[in-house]
DSSP file (Angstrom, degrees, kcal/mol; ACC not computed):
  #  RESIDUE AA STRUCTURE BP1 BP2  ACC     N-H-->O    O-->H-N    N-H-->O    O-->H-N    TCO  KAPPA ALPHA  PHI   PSI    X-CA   Y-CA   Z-CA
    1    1 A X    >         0   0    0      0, 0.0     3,-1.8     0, 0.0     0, 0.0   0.000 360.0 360.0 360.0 -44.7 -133.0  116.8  134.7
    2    2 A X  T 3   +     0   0    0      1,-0.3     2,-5.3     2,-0.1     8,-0.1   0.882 360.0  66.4 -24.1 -89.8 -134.5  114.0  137.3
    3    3 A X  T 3  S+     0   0    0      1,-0.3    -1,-0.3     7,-0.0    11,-0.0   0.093  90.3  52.0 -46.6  12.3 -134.7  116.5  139.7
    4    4 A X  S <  S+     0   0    0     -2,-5.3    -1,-0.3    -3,-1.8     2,-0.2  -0.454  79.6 133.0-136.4  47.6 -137.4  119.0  138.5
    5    5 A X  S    S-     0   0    0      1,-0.1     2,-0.3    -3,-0.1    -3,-0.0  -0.397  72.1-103.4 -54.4 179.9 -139.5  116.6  138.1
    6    6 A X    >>  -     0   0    0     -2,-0.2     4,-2.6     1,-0.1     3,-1.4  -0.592  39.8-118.3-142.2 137.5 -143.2  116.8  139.4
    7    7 A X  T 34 S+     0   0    0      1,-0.3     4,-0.2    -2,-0.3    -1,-0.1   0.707 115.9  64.5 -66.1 -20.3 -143.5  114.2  143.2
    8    8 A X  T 34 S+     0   0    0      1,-0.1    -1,-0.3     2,-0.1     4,-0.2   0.411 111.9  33.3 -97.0   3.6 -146.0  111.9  141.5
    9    9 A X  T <4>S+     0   0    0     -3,-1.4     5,-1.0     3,-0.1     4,-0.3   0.715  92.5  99.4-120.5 -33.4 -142.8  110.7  138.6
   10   10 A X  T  <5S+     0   0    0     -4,-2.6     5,-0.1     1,-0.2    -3,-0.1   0.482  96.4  17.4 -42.4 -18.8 -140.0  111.0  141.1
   11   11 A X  T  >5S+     0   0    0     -4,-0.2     4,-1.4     3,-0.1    -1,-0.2   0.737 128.8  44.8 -99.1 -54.3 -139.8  107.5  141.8
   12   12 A X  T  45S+     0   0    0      1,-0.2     4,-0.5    -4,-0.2    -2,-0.1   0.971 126.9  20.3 -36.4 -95.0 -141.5  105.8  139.2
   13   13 A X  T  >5S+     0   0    0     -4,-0.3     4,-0.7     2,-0.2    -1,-0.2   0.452 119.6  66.5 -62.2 -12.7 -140.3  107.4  135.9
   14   14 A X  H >><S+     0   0    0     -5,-1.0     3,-2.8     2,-0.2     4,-1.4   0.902 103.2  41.2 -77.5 -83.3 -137.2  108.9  137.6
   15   15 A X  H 3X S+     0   0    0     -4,-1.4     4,-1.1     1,-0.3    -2,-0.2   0.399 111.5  55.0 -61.9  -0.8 -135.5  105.7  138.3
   16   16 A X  H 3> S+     0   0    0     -4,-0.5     4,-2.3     2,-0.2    -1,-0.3   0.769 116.1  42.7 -78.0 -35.3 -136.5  104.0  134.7
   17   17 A X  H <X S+     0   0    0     -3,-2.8     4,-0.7    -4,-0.7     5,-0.2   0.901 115.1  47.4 -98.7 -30.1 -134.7  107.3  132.9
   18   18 A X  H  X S+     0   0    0     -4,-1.4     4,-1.4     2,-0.2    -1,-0.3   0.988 111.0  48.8 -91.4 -61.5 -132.0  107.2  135.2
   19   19 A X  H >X S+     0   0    0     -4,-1.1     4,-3.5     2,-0.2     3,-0.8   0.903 115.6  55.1 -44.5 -56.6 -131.4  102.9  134.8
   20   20 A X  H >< S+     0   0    0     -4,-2.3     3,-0.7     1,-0.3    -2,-0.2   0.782 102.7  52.1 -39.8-106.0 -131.5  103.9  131.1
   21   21 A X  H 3X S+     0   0    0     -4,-0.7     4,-0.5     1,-0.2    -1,-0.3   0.382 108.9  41.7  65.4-102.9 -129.2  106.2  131.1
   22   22 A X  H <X S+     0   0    0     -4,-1.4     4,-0.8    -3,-0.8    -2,-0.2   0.894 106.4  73.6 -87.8 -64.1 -126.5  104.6  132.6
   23   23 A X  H <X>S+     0   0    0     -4,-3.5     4,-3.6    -3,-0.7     5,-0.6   0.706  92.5  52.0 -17.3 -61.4 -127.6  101.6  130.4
   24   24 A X  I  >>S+     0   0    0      2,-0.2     4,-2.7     1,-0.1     5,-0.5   0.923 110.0  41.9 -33.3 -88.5 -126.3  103.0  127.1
   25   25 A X  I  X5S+     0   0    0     -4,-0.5     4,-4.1     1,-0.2     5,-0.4   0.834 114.4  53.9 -35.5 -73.1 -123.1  103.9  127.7
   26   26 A X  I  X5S+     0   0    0     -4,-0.8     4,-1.4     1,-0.2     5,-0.3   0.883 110.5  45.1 -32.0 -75.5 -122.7  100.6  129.6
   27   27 A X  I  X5S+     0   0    0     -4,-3.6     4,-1.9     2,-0.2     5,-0.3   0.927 109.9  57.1 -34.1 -46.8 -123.9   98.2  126.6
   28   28 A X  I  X<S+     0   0    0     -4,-2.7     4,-0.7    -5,-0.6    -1,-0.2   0.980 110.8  44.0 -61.0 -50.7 -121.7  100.3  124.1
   29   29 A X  H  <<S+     0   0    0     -4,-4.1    -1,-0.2    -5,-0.5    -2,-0.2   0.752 114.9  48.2 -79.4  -4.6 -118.6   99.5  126.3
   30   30 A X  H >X S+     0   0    0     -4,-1.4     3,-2.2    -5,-0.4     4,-1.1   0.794 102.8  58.5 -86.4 -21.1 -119.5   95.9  126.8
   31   31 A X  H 3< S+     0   0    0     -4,-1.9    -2,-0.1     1,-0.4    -1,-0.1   0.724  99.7  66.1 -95.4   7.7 -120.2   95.3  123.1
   32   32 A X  T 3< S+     0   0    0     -4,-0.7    -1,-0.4    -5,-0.3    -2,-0.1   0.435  95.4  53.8 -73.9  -9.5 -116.6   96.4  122.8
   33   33 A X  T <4 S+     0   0    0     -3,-2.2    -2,-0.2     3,-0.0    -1,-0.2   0.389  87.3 102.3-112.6 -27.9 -115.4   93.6  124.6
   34   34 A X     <  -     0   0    0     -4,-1.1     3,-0.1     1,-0.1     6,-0.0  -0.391  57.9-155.5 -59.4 138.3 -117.3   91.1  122.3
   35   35 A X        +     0   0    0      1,-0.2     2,-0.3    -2,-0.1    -1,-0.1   0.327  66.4  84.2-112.4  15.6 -115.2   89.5  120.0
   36   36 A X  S >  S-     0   0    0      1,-0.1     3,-5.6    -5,-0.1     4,-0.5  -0.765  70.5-140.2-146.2 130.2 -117.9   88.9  117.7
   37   37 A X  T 3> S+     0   0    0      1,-0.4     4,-3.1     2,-0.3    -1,-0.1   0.151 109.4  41.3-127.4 -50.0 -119.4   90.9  115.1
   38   38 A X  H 3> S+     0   0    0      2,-0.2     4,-1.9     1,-0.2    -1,-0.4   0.606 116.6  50.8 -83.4 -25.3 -123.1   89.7  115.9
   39   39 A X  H <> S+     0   0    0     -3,-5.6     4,-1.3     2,-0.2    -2,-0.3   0.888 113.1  46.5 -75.7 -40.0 -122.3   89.9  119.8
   40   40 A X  H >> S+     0   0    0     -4,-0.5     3,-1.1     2,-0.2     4,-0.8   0.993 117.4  45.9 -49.8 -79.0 -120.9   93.8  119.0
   41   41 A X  H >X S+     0   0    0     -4,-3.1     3,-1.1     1,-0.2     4,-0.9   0.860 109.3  53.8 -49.8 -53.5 -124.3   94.3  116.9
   42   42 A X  H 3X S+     0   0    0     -4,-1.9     4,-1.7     1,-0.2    -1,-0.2   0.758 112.6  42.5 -56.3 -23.9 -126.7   92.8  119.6
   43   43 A X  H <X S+     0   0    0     -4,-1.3     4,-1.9    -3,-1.1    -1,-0.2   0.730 107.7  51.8 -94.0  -3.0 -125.5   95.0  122.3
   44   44 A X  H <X S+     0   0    0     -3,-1.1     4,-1.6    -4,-0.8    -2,-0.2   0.525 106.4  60.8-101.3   9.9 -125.2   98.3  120.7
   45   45 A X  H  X S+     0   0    0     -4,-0.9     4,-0.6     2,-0.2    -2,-0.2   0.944 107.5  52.7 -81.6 -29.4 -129.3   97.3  119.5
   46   46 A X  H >X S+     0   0    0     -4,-1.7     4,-1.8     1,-0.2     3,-0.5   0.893 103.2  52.5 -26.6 -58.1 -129.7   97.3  123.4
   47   47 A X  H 3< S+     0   0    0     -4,-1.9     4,-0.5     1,-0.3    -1,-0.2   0.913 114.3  40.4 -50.1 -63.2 -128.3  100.4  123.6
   48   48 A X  H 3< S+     0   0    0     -4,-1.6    -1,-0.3     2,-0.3    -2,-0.2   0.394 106.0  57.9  -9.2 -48.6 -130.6  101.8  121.2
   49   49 A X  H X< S+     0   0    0     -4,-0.6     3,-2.8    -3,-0.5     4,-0.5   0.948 113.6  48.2 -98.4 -99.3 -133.7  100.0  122.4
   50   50 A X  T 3X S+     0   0    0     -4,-1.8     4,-1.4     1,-0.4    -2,-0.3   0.483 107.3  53.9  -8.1 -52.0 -132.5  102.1  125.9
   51   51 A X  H 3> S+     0   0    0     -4,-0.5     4,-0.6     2,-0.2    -1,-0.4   0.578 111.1  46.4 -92.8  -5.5 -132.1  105.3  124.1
   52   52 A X  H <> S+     0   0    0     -3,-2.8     4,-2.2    -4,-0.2    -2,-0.2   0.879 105.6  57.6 -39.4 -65.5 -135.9  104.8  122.6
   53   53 A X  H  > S+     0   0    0     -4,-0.5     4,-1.0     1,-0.2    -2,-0.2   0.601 108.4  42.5 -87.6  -1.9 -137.1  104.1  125.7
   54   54 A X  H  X S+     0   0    0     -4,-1.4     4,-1.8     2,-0.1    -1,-0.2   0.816 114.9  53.4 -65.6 -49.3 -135.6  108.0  127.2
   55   55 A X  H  X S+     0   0    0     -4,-0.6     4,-1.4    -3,-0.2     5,-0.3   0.975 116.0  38.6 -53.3 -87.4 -136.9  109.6  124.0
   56   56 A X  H  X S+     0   0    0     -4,-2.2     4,-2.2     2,-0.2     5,-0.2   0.746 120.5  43.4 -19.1 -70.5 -140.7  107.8  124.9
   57   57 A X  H >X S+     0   0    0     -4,-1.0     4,-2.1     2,-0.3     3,-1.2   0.945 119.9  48.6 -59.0 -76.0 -140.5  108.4  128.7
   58   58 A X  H >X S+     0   0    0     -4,-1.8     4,-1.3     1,-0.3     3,-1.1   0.812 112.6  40.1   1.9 -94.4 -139.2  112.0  127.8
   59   59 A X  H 3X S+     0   0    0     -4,-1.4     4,-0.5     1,-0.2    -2,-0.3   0.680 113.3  61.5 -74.4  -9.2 -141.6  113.2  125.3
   60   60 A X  H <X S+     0   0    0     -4,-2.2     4,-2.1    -3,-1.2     3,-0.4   0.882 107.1  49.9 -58.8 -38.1 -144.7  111.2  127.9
   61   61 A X  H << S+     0   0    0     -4,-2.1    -2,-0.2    -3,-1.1    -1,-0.2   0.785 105.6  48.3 -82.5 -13.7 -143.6  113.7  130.7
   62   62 A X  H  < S+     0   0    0     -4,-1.3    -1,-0.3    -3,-0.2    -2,-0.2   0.584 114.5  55.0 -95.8  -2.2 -143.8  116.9  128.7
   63   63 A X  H  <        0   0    0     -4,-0.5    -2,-0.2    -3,-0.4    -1,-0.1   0.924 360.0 360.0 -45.9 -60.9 -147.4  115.6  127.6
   64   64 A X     <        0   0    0     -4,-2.1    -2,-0.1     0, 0.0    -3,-0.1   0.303 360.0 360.0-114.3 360.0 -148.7  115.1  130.5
């Protein structure tokens, strides 16, 4: 999806969606490794908070 982007986002806003991204998935399998229930809960609000901030970034580039 990166790649059709417009040359003024291609660095900027490319590489935040793309760190995101890979964030999720990554937090969800860490919090999998926690062996407690409030370490399990804090990482998959990461995830979350990550999959906000694709949704934002997202609906800013078809705006604009």
């Amino acid at each position: 999806m990166t790649n059709s982007f417009p040359d003024s986002e291609k660095y900027g806003l490319t590489n935040q969606l793309r760190r995101a991204s890979v964030s999720v998935p990554s937090n969800i399998s860490e919090s999998c490794s926690r062996k407690s229930n409030k370490d399990f809960g804090r990482f998959l609000e990461i995830a979350i908070g990550s999959l906000y901030e694709i949704e934002t970034q997202s609906l800013n580039l078809h705006l604009n």
